[in-house]
Residue frames as qw, qx, qy, qz and C-alpha x, y, z in Angstrom:
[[0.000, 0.890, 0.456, 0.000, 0.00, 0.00, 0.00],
 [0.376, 0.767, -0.061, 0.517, 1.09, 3.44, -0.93],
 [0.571, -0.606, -0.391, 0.392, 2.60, 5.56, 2.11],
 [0.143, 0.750, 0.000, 0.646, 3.32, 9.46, 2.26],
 [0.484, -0.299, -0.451, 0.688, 5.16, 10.98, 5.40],
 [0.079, -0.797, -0.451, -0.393, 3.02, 13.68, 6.62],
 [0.482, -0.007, -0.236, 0.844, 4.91, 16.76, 8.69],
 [0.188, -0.917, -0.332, -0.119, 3.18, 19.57, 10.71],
 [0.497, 0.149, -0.219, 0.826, 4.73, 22.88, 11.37],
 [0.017, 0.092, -0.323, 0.942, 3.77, 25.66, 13.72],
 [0.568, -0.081, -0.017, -0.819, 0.17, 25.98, 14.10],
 [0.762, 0.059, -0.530, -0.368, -0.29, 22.57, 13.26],
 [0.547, 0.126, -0.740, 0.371, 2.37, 21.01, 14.82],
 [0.189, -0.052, 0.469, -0.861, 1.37, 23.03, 18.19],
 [0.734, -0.067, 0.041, -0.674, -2.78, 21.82, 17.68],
 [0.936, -0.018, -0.262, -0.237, -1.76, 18.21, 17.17],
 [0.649, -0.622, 0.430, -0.079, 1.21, 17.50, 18.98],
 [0.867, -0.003, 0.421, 0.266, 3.37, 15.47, 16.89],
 [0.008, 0.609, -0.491, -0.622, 5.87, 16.82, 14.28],
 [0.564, 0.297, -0.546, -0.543, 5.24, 13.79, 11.60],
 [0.694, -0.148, 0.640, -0.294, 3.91, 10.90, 10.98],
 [0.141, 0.181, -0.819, -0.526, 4.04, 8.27, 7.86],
 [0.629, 0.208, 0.453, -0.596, 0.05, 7.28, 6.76],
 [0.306, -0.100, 0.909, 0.263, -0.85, 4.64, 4.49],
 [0.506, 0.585, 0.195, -0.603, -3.63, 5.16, 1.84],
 [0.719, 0.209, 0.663, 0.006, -5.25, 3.60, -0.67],
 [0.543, 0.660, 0.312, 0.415, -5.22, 6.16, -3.58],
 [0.542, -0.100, -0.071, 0.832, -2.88, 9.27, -3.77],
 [0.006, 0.807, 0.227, 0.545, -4.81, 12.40, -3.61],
 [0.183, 0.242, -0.481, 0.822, -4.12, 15.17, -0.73],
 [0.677, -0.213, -0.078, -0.700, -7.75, 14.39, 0.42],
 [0.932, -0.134, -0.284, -0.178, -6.93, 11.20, 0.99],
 [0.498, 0.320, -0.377, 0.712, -3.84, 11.95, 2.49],
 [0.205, -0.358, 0.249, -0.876, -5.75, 14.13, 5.15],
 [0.914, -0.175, -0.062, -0.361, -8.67, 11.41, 5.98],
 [0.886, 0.118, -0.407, 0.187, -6.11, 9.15, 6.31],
 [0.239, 0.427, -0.402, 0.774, -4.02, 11.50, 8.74],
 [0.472, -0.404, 0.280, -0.732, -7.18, 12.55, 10.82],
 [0.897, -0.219, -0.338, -0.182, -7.92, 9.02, 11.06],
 [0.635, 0.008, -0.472, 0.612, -4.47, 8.26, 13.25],
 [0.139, -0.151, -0.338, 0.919, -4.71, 11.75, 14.97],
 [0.013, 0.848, 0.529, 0.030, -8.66, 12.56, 15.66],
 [0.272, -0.778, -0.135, 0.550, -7.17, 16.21, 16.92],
 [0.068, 0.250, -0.450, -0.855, -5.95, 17.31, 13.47],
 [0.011, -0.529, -0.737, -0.419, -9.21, 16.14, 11.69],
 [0.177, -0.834, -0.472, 0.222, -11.02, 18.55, 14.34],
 [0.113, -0.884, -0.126, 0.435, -9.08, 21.43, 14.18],
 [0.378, -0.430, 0.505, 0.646, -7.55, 21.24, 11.02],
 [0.015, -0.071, -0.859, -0.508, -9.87, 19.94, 8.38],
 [0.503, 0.391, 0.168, -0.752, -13.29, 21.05, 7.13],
 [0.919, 0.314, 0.142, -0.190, -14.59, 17.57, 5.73],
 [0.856, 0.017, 0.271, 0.440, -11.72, 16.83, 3.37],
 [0.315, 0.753, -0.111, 0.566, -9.92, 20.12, 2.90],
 [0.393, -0.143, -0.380, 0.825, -7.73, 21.96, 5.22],
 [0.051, -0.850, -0.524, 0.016, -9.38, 24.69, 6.92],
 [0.201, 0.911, -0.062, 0.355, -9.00, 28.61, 5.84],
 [0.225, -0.803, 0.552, -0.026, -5.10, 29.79, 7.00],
 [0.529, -0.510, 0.637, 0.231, -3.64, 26.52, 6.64],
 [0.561, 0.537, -0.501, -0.381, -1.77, 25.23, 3.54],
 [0.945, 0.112, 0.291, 0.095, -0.19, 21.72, 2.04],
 [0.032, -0.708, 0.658, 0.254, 3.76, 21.74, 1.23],
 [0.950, 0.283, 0.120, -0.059, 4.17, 19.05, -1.41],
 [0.914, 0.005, -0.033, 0.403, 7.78, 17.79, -1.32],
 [0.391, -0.600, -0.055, 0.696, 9.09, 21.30, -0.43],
 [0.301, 0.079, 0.604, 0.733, 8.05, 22.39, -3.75],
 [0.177, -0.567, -0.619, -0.514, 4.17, 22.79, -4.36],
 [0.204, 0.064, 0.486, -0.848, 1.81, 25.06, -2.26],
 [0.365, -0.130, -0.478, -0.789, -1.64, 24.00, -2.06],
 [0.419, -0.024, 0.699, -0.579, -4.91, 23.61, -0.51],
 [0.609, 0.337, -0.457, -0.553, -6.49, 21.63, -3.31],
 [0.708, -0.294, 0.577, -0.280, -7.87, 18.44, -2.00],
 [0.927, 0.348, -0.048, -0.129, -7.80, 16.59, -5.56],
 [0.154, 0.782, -0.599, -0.073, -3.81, 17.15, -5.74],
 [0.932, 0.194, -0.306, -0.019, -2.17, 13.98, -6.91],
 [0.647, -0.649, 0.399, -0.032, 0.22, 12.39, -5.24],
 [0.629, 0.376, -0.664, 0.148, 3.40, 9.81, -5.36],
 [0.762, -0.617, -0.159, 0.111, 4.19, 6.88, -2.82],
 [0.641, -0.278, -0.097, 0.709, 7.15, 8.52, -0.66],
 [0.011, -0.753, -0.186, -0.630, 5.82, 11.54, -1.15],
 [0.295, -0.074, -0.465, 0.831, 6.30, 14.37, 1.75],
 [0.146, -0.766, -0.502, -0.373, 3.28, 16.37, 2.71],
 [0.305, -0.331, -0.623, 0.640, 3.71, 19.43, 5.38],
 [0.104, -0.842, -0.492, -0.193, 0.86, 20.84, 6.66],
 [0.399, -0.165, -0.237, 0.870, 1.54, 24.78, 8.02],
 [0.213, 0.683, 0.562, -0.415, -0.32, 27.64, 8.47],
 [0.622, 0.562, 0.316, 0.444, -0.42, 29.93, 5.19],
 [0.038, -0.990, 0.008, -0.137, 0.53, 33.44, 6.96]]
């Protein structure tokens, strides 16, 4: 099964307690990447996510490259994801 290492940074890291974590998911989208996150850590689904999107202020760092809050975004396994806030 795929796997993507998921990294939280200020805001985030500070609401969920945990700098990263590595989640396992059936299809590669950053939606599924997030359901798959809140599922391990109930405290970032609540205060992070609005259904399957991040909620307003916070972004999605795709391998230190992409910005984006775009739940369809494709993925790769061994991908890097870090959530942060967007200010």
């Amino acid at each position: 099964m795929p796997s993507v290492r998921v990294e939280f940074f200020g805001v985030p890291r500070h609401q969920v307690g945990v700098t990263a974590l590595d989640v396992e998911v059936q299809s590669l989208t950053l939606a599924d990447v997030l359901l798959a996150t809140a599922a391990k850590l109930p405290d970032f689904g609540n205060r992070c996510l609005d259904g399957s999107r991040l909620k307003p202020g916070l972004l999605a760092n795709i391998n230190g490259r992409n910005f984006t809050t775009d739940p369809a975004t494709p993925l790769c396994d061994q991908d890097a994801v870090l959530i942060l806030s967007s200010d």
